[in-house]
C-alpha positions as CSV (number, residue, x, y, z in Angstrom):
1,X,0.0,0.0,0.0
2,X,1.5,3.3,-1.2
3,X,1.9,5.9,1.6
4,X,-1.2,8.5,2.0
5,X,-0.5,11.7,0.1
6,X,0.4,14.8,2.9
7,X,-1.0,18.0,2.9
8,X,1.1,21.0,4.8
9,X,0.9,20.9,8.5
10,X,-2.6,18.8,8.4
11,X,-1.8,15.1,7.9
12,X,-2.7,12.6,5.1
13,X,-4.5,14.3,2.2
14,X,-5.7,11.3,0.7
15,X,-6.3,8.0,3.0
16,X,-5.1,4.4,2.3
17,X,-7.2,3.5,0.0
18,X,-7.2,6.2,-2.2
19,X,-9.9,8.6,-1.6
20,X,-9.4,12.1,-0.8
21,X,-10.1,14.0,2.2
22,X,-13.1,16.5,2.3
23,X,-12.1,20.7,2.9
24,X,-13.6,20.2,6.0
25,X,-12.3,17.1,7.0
26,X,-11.2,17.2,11.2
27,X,-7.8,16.1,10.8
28,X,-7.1,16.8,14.6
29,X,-9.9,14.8,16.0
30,X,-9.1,11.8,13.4
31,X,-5.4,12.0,14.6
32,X,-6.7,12.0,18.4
33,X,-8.7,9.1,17.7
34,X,-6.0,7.3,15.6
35,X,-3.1,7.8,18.2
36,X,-5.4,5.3,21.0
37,X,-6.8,3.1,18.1
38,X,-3.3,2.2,16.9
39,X,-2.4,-0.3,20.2
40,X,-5.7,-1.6,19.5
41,X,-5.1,-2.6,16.0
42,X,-1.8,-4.0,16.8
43,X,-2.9,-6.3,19.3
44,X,-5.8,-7.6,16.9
45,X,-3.1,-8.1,14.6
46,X,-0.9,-10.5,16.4
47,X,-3.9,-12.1,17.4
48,X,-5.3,-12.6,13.9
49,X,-1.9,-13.9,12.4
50,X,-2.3,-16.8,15.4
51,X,-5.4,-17.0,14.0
52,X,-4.8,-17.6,10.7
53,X,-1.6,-19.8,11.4
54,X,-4.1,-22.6,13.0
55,X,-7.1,-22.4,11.2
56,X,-6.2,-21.8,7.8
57,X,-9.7,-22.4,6.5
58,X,-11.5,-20.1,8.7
59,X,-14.0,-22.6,9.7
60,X,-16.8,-20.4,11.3
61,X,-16.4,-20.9,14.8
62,X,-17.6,-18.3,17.2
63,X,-13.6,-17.5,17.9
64,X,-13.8,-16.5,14.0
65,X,-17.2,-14.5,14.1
66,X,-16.0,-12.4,17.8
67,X,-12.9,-11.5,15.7
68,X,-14.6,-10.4,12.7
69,X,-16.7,-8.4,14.9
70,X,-13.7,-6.5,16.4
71,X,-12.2,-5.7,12.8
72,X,-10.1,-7.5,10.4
73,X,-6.8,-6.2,9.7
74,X,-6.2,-4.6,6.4
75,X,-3.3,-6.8,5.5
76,X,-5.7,-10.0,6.1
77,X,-9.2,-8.7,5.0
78,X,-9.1,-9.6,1.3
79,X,-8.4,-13.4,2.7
80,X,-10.5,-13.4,5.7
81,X,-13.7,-12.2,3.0
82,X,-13.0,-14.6,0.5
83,X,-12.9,-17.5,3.4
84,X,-15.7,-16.6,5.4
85,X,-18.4,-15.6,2.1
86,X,-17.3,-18.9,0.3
87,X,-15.9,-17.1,-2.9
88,X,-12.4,-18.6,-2.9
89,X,-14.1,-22.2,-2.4
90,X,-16.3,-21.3,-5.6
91,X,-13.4,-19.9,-7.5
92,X,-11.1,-23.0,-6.4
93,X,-14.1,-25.2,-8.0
94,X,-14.0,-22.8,-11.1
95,X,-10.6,-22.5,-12.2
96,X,-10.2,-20.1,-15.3
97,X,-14.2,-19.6,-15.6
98,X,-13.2,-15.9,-14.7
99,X,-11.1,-15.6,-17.9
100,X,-13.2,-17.5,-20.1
101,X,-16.0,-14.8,-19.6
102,X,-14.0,-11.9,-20.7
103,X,-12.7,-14.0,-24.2
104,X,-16.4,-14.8,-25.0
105,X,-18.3,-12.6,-27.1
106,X,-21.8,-13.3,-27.0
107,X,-24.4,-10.3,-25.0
108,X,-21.0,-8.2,-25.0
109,X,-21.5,-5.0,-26.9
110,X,-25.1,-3.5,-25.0
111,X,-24.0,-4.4,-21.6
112,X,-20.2,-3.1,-22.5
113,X,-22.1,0.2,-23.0
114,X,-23.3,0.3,-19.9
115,X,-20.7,0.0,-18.1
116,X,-18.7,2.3,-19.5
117,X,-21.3,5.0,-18.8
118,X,-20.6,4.6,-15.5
119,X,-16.9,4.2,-15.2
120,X,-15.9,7.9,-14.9
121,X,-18.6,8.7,-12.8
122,X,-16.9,5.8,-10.1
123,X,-15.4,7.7,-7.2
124,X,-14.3,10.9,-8.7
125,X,-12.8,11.5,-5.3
126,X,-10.3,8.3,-5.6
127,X,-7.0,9.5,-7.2
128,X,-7.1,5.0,-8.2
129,X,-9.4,5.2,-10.7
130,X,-8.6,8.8,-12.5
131,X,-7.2,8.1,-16.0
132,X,-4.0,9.3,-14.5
133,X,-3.4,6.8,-12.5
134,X,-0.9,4.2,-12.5
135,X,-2.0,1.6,-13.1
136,X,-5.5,2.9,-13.6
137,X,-8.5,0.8,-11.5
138,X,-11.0,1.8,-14.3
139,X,-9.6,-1.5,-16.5
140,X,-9.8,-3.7,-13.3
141,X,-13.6,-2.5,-13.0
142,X,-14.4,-2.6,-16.1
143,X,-13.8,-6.6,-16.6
144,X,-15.1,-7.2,-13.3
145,X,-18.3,-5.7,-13.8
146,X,-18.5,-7.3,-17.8
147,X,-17.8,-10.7,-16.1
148,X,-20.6,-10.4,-13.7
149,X,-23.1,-9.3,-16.3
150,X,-21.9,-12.3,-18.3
151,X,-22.2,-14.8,-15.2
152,X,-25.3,-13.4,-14.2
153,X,-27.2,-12.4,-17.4
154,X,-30.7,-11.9,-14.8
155,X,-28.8,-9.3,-13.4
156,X,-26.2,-8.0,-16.3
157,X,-25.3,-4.6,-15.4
158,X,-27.3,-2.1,-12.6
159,X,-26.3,1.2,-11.4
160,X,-24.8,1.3,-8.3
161,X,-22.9,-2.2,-8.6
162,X,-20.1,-0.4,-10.0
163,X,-19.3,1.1,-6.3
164,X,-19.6,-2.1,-4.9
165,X,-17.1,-3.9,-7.2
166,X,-14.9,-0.3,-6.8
167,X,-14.4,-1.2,-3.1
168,X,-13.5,-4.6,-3.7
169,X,-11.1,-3.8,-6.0
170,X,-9.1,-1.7,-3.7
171,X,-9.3,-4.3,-1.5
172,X,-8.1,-7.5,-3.0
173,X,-6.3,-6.3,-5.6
174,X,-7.4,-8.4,-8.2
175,X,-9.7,-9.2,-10.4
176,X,-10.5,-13.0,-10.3
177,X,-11.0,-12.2,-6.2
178,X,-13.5,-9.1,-6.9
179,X,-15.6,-10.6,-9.4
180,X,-16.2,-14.0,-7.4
181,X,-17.0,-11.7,-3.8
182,X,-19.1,-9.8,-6.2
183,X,-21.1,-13.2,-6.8
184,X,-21.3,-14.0,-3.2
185,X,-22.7,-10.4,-2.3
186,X,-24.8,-10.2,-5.3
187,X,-26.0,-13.7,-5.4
188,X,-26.1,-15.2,-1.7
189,X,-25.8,-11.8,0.5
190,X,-27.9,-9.2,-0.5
191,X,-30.6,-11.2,-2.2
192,X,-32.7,-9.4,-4.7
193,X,-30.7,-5.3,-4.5
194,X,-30.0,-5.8,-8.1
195,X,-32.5,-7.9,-9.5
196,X,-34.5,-6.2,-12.4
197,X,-37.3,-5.1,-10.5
198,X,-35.0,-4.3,-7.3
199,X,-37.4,-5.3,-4.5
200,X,-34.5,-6.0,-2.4
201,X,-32.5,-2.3,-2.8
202,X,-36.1,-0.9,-2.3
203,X,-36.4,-2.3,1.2
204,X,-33.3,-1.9,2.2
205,X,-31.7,1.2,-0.1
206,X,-32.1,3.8,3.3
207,X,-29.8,1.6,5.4
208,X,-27.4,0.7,2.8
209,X,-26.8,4.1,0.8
210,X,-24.3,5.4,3.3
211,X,-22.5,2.8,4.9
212,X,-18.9,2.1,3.5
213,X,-17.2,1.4,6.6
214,X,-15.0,-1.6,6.2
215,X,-15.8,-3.1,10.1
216,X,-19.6,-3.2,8.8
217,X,-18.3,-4.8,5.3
218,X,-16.5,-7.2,7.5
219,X,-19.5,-8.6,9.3
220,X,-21.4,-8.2,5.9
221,X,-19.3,-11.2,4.4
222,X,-19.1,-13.1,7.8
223,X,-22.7,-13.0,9.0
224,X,-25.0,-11.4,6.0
225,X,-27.6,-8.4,5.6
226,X,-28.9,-8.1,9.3
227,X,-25.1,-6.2,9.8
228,X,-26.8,-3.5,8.1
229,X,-30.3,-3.7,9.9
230,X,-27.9,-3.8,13.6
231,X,-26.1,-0.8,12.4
232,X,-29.1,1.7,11.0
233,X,-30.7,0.8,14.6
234,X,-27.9,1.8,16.3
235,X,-27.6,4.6,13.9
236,X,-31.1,5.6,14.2
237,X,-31.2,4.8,18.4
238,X,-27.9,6.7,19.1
239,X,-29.5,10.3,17.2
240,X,-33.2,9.6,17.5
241,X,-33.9,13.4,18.4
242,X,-32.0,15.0,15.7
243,X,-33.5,13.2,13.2
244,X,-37.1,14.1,14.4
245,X,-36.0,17.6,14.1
246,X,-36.3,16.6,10.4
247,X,-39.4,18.2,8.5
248,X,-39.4,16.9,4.8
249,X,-38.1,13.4,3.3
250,X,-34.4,15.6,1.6
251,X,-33.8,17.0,5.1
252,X,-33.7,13.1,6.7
253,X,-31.3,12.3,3.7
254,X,-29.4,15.0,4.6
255,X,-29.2,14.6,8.1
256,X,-28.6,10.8,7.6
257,X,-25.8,12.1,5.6
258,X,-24.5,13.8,8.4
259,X,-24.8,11.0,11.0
260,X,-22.7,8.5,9.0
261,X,-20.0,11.4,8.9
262,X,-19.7,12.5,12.1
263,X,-17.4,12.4,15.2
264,X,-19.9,9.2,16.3
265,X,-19.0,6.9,13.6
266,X,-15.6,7.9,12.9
267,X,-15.2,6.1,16.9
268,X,-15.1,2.6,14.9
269,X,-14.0,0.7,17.8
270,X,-16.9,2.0,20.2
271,X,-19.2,2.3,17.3
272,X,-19.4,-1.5,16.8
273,X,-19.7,-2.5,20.5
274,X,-22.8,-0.3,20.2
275,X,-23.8,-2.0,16.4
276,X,-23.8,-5.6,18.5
277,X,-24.8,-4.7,21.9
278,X,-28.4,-2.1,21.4
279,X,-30.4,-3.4,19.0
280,X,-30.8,-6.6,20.7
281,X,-31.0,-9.8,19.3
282,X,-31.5,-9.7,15.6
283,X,-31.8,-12.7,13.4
284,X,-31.8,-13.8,10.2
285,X,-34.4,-15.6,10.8
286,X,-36.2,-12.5,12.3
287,X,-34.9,-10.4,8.9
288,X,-36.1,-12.8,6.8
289,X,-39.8,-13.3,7.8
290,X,-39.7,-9.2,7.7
291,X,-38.4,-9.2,4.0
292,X,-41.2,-11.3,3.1
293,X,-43.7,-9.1,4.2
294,X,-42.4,-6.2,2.5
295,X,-41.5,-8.6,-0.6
296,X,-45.4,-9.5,-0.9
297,X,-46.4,-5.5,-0.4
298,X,-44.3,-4.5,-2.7
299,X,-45.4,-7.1,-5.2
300,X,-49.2,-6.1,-4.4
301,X,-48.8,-2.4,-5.3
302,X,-47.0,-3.2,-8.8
């Protein structure tokens, strides 16, 4: 990982992964936070390559899912979310089926003009993918996202999945590994957000539209979609007057917008004792018999 770009007297201008800073961006209170945080994140580290020395295969014990829930270190995360999702066992039973997708030619040319629609318009803000870059990410995304269509022709290409398979490209670093986590998120996780008819992103799209915290992506491959439920509860719990000061539908969005930017969430370490400890016990079981519902009201007012 290349060394955060500095601005004078104020600290990294652009963070690890490539995005840049906002003009208003607290520097001193993200530096105050950061200087506790980093004997924290050492001593997950040790623990996680101890981990990972005996049990190789992340089998999901409840050792694995309390470690996931405390963070997975950023030199083990691309690893840890291919184990625990299942991609890398369905990319070990599908050697070079990646590949094969790009060489064929059949459905290529409408849902190549999709994508590339949307390429320039995938984080502006991430010095990674501007046509500057070396190497560029936009080639990376672009093949991951004309696999997927390819794989999953129900689904081709949908707005919005090119920021998903932006994020995982940063993380893993490769292709092959984006496009089969991709398939686990798009197929298994998050059931239905990018079908044709979206029922799924329409029940959910509020909770999901501003989280991009890696903790919450880490729980998101270990234990699926009620991550996000657990943390727009918390979310919601935590600021329950502010958002009632709200008086139309765009002043919510904006104050959401604020919430998921503030001081409150930048506190990672607290913020996901809070994520697993407030709302209670939440299910899948419990989040599934609620999608239903909405599934079948939904359906009834098309």
């Amino acid at each position: 990982m290349q060394p955060a770009e500095r601005s004078p007297a104020r600290g990294p201008r652009v963070d690890p992964y490539g995005f840049e800073r906002p003009e208003d961006f607290d520097y001193a209170a993200y530096e105050e936070f950061l200087s506790a945080y980093l004997v924290v994140l050492t001593r997950r580290a040790l623990k996680w390559s101890r981990l990972l020395q005996e049990n190789g295969g992340l089998n999901r014990t409840s050792t694995v899912k309390r470690y996931v829930r405390k963070g997975i270190p950023l030199e083990h995360r691309a690893h840890v979310w291919l184990a625990v999702s299942g991609a890398q066992a369905w990319m070990e039973r599908n050697p070079g089926y990646y590949q094969r997708l790009l060489q064929g030619e059949e459905g290529k040319s409408e849902l190549e003009e999709a994508i590339r629609t949307d390429l320039n318009r995938t984080f502006p803000d991430n010095v990674k993918f501007r046509k500057t870059a070396q190497p560029c990410l936009q080639k990376a995304l672009f093949n991951v996202l004309l696999a997927y269509g390819l794989h999953n022709r129900s689904v081709g290409y949908c707005q919005g999945m090119n920021f998903i398979a932006g994020y995982l490209i940063l993380i893993t670093k490769n292709e092959e590994e984006s496009f089969w986590l991709l398939d686990a998120l798009i197929g298994r996780i998050l059931p239905d957000y990018y079908s044709p008819a979206m029922l799924g992103l329409k029940m959910d799209q509020e909770v999901l539209a501003e989280l991009t915290v890696l903790r919450i992506w880490d729980c998101l491959f270990n234990e699926g979609s009620k991550i996000i439920f657990r943390v727009a509860l918390t979310l919601i719990k935590q600021h329950q007057a502010f958002i009632l000061e709200a008086t139309s539908v765009p002043d919510i969005c904006d104050k959401f917008k604020q919430i998921t930017s503030g001081s409150f969430v930048m506190e990672c370490h607290t913020f996901m004792q809070k994520v697993f400890s407030e709302p209670g016990s939440l299910s899948m079981t419990t989040i599934t018999r609620l999608r239903e519902n909405c599934r079948a009201a939904l359906l009834a007012q098309r």
